[in-house]
N, C-alpha and C positions, 0 to 999 in steps of 0.2 A: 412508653416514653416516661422517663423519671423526669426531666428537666420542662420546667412551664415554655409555651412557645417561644417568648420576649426572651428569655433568658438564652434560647437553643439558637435563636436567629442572632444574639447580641455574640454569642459566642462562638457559633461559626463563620461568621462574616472577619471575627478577627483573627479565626486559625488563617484562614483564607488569606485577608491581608499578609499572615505574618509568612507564608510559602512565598506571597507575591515579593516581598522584604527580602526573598531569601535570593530567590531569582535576581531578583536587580541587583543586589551583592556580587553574583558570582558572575554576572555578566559583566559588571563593569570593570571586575578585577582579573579576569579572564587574559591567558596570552595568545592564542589560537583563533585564528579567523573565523574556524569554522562553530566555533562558540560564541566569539564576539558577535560579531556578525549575523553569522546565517542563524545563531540561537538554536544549536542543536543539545539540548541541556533542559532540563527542570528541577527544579526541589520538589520535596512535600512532606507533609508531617501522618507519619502512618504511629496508627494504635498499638495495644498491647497487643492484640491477635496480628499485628502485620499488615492490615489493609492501610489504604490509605484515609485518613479523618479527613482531609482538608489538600486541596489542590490548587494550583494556581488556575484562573480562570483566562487573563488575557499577557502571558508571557511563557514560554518555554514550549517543549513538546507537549501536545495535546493529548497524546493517544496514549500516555503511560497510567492511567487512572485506577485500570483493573490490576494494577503490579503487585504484589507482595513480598514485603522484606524476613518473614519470619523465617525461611529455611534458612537461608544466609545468616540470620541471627544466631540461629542454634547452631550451625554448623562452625563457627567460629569460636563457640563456647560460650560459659558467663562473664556478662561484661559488667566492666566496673564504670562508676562517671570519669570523664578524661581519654575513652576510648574511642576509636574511629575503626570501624572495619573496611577495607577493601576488596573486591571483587570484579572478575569480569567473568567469571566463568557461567553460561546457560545454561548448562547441565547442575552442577552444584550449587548454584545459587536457587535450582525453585524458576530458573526461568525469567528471575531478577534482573538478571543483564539477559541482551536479547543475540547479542555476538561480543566477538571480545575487544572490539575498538570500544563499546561503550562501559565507557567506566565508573562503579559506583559506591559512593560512600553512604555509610549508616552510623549514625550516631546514637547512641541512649541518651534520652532525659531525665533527669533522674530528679526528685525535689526531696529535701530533707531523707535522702537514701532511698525513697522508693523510685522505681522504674515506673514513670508515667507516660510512654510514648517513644517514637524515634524519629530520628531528621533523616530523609533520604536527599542525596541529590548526583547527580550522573550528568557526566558528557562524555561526548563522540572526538575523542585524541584521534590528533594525525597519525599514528603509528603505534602500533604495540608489536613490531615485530614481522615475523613471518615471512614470506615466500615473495610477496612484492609490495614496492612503495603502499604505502597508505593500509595495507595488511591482507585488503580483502578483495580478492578477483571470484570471477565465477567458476572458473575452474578448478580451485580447491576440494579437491574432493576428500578431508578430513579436516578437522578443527585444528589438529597441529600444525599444518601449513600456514593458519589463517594469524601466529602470533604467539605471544606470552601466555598461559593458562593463567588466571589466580586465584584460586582457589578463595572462598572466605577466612581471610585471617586480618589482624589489628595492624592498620597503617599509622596509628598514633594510640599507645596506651598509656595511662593514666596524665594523659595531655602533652605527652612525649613522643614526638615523632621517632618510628622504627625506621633508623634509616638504612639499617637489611635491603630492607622490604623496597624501600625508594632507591636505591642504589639498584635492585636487582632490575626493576621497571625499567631505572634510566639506562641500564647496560642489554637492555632488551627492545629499544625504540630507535628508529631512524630520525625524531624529534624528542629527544629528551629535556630539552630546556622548556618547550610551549606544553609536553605534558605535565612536567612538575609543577609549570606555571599558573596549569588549568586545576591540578588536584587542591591547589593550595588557595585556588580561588572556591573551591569546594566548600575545602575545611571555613576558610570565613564565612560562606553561606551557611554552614551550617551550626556556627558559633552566634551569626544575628538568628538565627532559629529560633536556637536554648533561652538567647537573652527574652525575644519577645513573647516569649511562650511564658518564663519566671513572669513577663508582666503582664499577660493574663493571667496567671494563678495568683499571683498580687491582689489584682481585682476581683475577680470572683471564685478564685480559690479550688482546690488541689480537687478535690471530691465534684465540684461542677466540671472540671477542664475532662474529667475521668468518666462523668454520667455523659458529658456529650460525644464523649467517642460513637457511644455506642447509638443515642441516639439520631444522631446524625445519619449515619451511615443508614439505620431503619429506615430515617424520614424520607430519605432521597429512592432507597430499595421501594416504598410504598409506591412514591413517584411515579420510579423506574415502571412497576409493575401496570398502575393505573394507564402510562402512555400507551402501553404494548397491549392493555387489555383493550384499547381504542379500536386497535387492527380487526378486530374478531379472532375466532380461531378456525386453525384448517393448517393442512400441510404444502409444503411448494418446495421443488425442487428446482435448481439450476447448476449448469455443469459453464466453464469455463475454460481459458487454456492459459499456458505460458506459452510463449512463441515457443522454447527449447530448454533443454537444458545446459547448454553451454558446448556441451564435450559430445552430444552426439547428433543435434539436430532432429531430434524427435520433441513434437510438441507433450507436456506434461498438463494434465489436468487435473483441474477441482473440481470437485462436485459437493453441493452442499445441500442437507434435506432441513429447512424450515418447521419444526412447526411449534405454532401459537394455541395457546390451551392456557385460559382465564388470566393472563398478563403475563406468565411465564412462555422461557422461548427456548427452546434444544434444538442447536446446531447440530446434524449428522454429517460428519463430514466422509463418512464411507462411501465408499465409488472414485475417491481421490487415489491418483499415483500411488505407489512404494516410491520412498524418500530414494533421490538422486545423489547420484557420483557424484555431487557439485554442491555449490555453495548455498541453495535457494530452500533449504531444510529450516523448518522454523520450529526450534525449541520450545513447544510448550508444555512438556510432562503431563500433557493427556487432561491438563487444567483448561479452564475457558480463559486463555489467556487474551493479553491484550492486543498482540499480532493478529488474533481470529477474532474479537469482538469488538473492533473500530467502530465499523459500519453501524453497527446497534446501537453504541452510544450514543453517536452521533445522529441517528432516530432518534432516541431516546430525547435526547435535547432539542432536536426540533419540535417535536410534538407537545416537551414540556421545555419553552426556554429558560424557565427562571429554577430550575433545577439545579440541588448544588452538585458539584465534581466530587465525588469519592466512590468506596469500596462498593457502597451500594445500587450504585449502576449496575453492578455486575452480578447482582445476587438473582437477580430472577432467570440469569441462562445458564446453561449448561450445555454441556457439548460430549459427544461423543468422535474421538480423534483415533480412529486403529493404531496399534502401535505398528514402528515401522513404517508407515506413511510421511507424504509430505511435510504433514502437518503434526506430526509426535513423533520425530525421528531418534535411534539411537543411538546413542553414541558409541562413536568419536562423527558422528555425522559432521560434514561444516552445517555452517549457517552465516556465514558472512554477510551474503547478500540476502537476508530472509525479508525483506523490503519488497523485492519484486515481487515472490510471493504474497505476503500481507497484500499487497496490493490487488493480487488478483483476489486472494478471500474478498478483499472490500467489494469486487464487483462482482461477485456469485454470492454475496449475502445477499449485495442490494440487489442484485435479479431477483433471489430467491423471494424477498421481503417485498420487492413492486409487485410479485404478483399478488401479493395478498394488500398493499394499497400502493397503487396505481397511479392516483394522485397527490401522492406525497413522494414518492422515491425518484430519483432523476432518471436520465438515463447512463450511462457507466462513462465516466471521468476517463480523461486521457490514460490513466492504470499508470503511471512509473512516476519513479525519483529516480533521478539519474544524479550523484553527484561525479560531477567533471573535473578529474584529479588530475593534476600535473605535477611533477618530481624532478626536480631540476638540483645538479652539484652546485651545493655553496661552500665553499672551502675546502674543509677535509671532509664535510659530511652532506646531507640532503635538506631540501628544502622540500615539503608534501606539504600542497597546500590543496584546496579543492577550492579550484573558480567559483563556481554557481551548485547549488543545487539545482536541478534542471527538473523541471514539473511540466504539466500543459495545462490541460482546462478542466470545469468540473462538466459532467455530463446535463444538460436541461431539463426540464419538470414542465410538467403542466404550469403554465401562466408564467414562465419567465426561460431566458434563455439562461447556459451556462458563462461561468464566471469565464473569464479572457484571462489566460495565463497563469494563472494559479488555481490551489489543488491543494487543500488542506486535508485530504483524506485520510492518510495516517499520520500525519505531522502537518505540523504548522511553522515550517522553514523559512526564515527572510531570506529575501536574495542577497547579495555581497553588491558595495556599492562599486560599480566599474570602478573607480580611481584610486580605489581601496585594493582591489585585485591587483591594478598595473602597478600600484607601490609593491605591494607584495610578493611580486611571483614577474618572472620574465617573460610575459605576453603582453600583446597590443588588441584589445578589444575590437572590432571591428563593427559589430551588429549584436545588438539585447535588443531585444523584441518580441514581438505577435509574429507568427506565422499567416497570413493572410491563407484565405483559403483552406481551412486544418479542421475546424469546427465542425460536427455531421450537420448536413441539414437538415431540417425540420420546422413547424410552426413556430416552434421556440430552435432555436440553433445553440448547437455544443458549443462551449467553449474553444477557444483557441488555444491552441500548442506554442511553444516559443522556439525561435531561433537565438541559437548563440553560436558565432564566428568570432575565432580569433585569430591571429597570427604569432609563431612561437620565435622568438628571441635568440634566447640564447642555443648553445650545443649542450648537449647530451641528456635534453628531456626528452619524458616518458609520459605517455597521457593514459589514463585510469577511466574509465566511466561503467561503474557497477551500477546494474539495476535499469541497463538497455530492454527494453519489452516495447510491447506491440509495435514490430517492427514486421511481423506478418498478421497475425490476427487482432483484427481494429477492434477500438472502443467501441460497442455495439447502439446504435439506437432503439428505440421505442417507439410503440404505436405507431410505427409508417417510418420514422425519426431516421435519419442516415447514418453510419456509422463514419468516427472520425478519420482522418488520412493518417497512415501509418507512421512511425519513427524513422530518421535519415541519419544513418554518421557518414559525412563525407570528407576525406582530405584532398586536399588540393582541388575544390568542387572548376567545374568549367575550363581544368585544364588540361594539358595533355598527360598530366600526373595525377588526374584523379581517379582515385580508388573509393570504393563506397564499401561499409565494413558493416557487418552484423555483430551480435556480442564480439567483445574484445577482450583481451586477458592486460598484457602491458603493449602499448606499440610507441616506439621509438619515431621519435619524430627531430627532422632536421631544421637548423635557422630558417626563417622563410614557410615552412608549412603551413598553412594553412589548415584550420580543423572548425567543420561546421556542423552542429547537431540540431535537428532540425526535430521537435518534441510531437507525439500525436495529438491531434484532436480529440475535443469527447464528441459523445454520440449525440447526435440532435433527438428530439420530442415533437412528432404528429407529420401530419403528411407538408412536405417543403411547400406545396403548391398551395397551401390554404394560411401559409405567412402571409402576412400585411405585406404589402409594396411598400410602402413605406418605411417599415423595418427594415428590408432588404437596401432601400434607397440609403439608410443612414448607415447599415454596415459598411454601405459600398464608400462611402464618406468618409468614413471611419476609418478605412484600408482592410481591415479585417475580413470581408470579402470584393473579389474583383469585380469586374464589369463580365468578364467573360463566366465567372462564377457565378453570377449573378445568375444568367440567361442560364446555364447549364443546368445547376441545380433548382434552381426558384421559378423559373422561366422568366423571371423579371428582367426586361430590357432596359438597360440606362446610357441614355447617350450623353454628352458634353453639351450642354447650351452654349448661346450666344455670348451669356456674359463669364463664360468659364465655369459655370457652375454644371452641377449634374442633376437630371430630370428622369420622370421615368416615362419613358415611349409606352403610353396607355396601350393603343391600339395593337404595338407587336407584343406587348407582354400580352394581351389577352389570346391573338393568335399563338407564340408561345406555349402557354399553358392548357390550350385547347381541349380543357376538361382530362387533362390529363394530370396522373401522379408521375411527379419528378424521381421519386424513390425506386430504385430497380433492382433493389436488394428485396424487398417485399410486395411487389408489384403482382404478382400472381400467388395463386392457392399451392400451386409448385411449388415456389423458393420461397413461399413464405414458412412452408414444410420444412425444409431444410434450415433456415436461417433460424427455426425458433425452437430446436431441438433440445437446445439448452438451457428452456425454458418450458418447462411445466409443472402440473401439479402432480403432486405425489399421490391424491387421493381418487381419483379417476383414472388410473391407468387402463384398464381394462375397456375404455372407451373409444379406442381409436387405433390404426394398427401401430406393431412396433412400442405402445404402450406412451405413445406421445399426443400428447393433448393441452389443451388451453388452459392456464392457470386457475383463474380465478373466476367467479361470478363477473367481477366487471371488463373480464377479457373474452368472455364466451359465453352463451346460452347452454344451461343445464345438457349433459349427450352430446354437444357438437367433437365432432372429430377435429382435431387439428385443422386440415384442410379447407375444413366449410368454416371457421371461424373469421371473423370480420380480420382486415387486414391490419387495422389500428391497435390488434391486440398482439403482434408478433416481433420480437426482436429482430433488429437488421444489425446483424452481425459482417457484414463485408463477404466478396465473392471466397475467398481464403478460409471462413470459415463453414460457408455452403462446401465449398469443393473438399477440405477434412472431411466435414460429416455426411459427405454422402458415400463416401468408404467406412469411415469410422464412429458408425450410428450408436447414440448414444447405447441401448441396450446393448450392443454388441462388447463395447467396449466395458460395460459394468459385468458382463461373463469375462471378460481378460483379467480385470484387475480384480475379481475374486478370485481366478483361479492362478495368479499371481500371486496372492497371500497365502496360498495352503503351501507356498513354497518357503525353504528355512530362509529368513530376509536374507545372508548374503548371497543369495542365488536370484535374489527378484530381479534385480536390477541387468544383469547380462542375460535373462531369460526377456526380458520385458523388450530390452533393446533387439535381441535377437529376431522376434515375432513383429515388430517393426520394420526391420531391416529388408526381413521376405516379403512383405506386404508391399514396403516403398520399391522397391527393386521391382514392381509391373508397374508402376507410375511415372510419368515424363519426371527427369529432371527439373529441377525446382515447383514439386510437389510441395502446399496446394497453392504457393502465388502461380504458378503453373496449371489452369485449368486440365483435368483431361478427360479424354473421350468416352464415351457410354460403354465400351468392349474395355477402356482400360477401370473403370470403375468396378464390373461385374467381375474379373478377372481378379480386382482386388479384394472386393470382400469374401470370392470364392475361397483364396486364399487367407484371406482373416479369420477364417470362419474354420477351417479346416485347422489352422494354428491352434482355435480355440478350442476345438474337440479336441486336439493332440492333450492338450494341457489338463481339461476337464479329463481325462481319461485313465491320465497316467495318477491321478489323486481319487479316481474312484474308487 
């Protein structure tokens, strides 16, 4: 550390302010709802090497920390002061931009001619283009469907707008007037940057603003390191799912190997898919990017909250990402919707990381962002606006329940305010809300999901909602903890027109329609039956849970009293609960087998058969086999994700997708589907919401199994 503490604390706190300066600029001058409003946008002031120095702490997207501007710098060329670079592109930017709605500018600072730093700042434009309203559906299965590329080049040089460059954008958007509006709210973010940045260098001068880059980023990396050496070391594995991938209805999976060794952390994300026909591919050039290191952070600062935001959160992990996979896809891969995905990393990290502490990781967050897009003719052209960001809950922890309705797990989204929407867009609000009932149960109970119903106005809108998930495999709970109630898109729900839809591409909806999404729960924390009655009495108060929910899950009985109020019938909640666990997702040594498959550790395999076993010291006694381990140490994953994995058992499926990779990548993907299709074809339709029988299960992994020699064979 070159700079004295006082001086490093007086001068990070004011880069910091001056991001936060930056943020409130571009939000206020902002034309797009989905910036105004829902705040899909950050600045920040990143170093000479590219990290970020200085982050905003309580405004914009959270999860962009670990981003780096430098490829995008060089690949634009040498810039002079009065330049602004342009970019959306994942691939040539370094991974800079994460799909190509998000759009991002970079500025140099320059003082007396030298280059001392750059002003980053991005938002999420209603349209850049492509195949349908708003740019990005699931079913894009290449990046050119998804929009405009832009390559890194100068959207303003030598303080002079290129209006090339801004002509070609607006002749490439279905919103060209709220995009220009938004970039140009940029550029003023990023001119009060330069200004308060000159006024720290005023004050303590060119050569301090330049020793704190570097020592900053150290302080917080030491930080980093210290929180994570907390954990101990040891390895943990966790596998996860996407409900599908859009286009075939095959569930796609994560898998991510843990491990901690003296503060440092390496994510192995092998055992995951080969990258998908479809849009849920997440750009990260094989770096520990910030789509796969959310969840860490977000450790990272709980365990240290006074820790500052920059580069060096992210210096103590590393990641191993195959190429070709989910998670380091090639191009022209899409990645439009790489949200959905991120989202599930977030809940296979935090598996992986609860096993190694228990009492600090929750249990897994409703998993999705949904934003809920409507596209409606205004004049000669479109109106793309997105309602809501649609979230649910976060998953519960030891000693407290999860949050009710929100879910800042890769982003930290405000809602849009209803009367805001109904000015802007041709719908009638009907219901924003808690989902009663959506929460997993547990000691501590999940979070709640949201409902949002509205009714559509005018003629010839289109509704959008990218990033529909766990709509068959729930948010799982913990130690006994229940898993949340899955995702609902219903139009025209209770009538003789109603239809119930799984992912969606564009659907056309009439005056009168109705459309109601109905978001999952997170997973509850400990066994329901040894919640307070009380807790349960105020949920039920609450609305959050019912009366009839109440008794189901909790066994707690609440009847109506005399004066209107609600009580709780001592005597049948104790009959009720008659020494019994409410949880039947983890109730026996059987499906607690099945349910916690996706949870083990990497370093005992050889302990149990199938190579599945209990995480951690505080989940099992040294040698117990999966089976004989307490049942407060097993994930409850939902009946959906037992019935998957008792065909598609974890090792079985880590010989598929290695012997899916000895293949040349364009062949993974219709081999992979292929060897699915013969499997699913001995399984009841609507396999696995679809329980099925002991002869259809055997019959399926005969058959998996035989697939999987085919493939190991032909590569011998």
């Amino acid at each position: 550390m070159r700079l004295d503490p006082v001086t490093l604390e007086i001068v990070g706190n004011r880069l910091t302010a001056m991001t936060e300066e930056m943020c409130l600029t571009l939000q206020r001058t902002s034309r797009s709802l989905y910036v105004k409003e829902t705040a899909d946008f950050c600045c920040a002031f990143a170093g000479l090497d590219g990290g970020f120095v200085a982050y905003p702490r309580g405004i914009g997207v959270s999860g962009f920390v670990g981003l780096n501007v430098l490829t995008a710098v060089r690949a634009a060329g040498p810039l002079e002061p009065g330049d602004v670079i342009i970019t959306n592109d994942p691939y040539r930017s370094g991974g800079l931009a994460t799909h190509l709605t998000d759009i991002q500018l970079i500025e140099p600072y320059f003082h007396e001619g030298e280059l001392i730093g750059y002003g980053w700042a991005f938002i999420h434009c209603s349209d850049i283009g492509g195949r349908v309203p708003s740019s990005l559906s699931p079913i894009n299965d290449e990046i050119f469907q998804e929009g405009l590329q832009i390559p890194p080049v100068r959207l303003v040089r030598a303080g002079e707008p290129v209006r090339d460059v801004e002509a070609l954008i607006s002749a490439n958007s279905r919103t060209p007037e709220a995009n220009l509006g938004d970039i140009r709210a940029m550029r003023a973010a990023l001119r009060t940057g330069g200004e308060r940045l000159a006024g720290v260098i005023a004050q303590h001068g060119v050569d301090t603003v330049l020793a704190a880059q570097g020592d900053l980023v150290d302080y917080s990396a030491d930080k980093a390191r210290a929180a994570l050496a907390g954990l101990g070391d040891g390895t943990y594995r966790f596998v996860d799912y996407l409900d599908d991938d859009a286009v075939s209805g095959i569930p796609v999976r994560l898998s991510v190997t843990a491990t901690l060794k003296a503060g440092d952390l390496h994510l192995d994300f092998t055992g995951t898919d080969p990258q998908v026909a479809a849009a849920f591919n997440i750009a990260t050039l094989g770096r520990p990017h910030a789509w796969i290191t959310t969840r860490v952070l977000a450790l990272i600062c709980t365990l240290d909250p006074g820790i500052a935001l920059n580069a060096g959160l992210i210096a103590p992990i590393s990641v191993t990402t195959p190429e070709g996979s989910l998670v380091n896809p090639v191009h022209p891969a899409a990645v439009g919707v790489r949200h959905a995905s991120a989202n599930r990393v977030n809940d296979a990290v935090g598996g992986a990381l609860g096993l190694a502490a228990p009492h600090v990781l929750p249990a897994a967050s409703s998993g999705l962002v949904v934003p809920v897009v409507v596209a409606e003719p205004r004049g000669s052209g479109q109106n793309v606006q997105v309602l809501e960001p649609m979230v649910g809950g976060t998953g519960a922890r030891e000693g407290s329940d999860g949050v009710d309705g929100r879910d800042s797990g890769i982003s930290n989204l405000s809602n849009n305010p209803v009367e805001t929407v109904e000015t802007e867009i041709g719908v009638e609000i009907l219901t924003y809300g808690l989902r009663p009932d959506s929460g997993g149960a547990g000691r501590w109970r999940g979070g709640c999901g949201l409902e949002l119903t509205f009714r559509v106005l005018g003629e010839g809108s289109k509704l959008l909602a990218r990033g529909l998930e766990r709509m068959c495999f729930r948010p799982w709970g913990v130690r006994g903890g229940g898993p949340g109630t899955p995702t609902e898109l219903i139009v025209n729900p209770g009538t003789a027109r109603e239809r119930r839809h799984f992912k969606i591409d564009v659907l056309s909806l009439e005056p009168g329609d109705v459309v109601s999404l109905l978001t999952s729960g997170a997973g509850g924390y400990g066994d329901p039956y040894t919640r307070d009655p009380e807790a349960v009495l105020r949920d039920v108060e609450r609305g959050v849970v019912s009366r009839e929910g109440a008794e189901r899950a909790y066994g707690v009985v609440v009847r109506e009293a005399d004066d209107g109020g609600l009580s709780i019938d001592a005597a049948a909640t104790a009959a009720s609960r008659g020494g019994q666990s409410a949880t039947s997702d983890a109730a026996t040594p059987e499906t607690a087998t099945a349910a916690s498959r996706g949870g083990r550790s990497a370093t005992s395999d050889a302990a149990a058969p199938n190579g599945l076993t209990a995480a951690s010291p505080e989940a099992a006694r040294p040698g117990d086999s999966l089976g004989a381990v307490p049942r407060e140490g097993f994930v409850g994953g939902g009946p959906e994700r037992l019935a998957w994995e008792s065909v598609f058992d974890v090792d079985a499926v880590d010989r598929l997708v290695t012997a899916l990779f000895q293949l040349p990548g364009p062949a993974r993907t219709p081999r992979r589907r292929a060897v699915y299709t013969r499997v699913l074809d001995t399984l009841p339709e609507g396999f696995p919401r679809t329980p099925p029988t002991a002869g259809q299960i055997d019959t399926a992994r005969r058959t998996l199994a035989d697939e999987i020699f085919a493939l190991e064979r032909a590569h011998a």
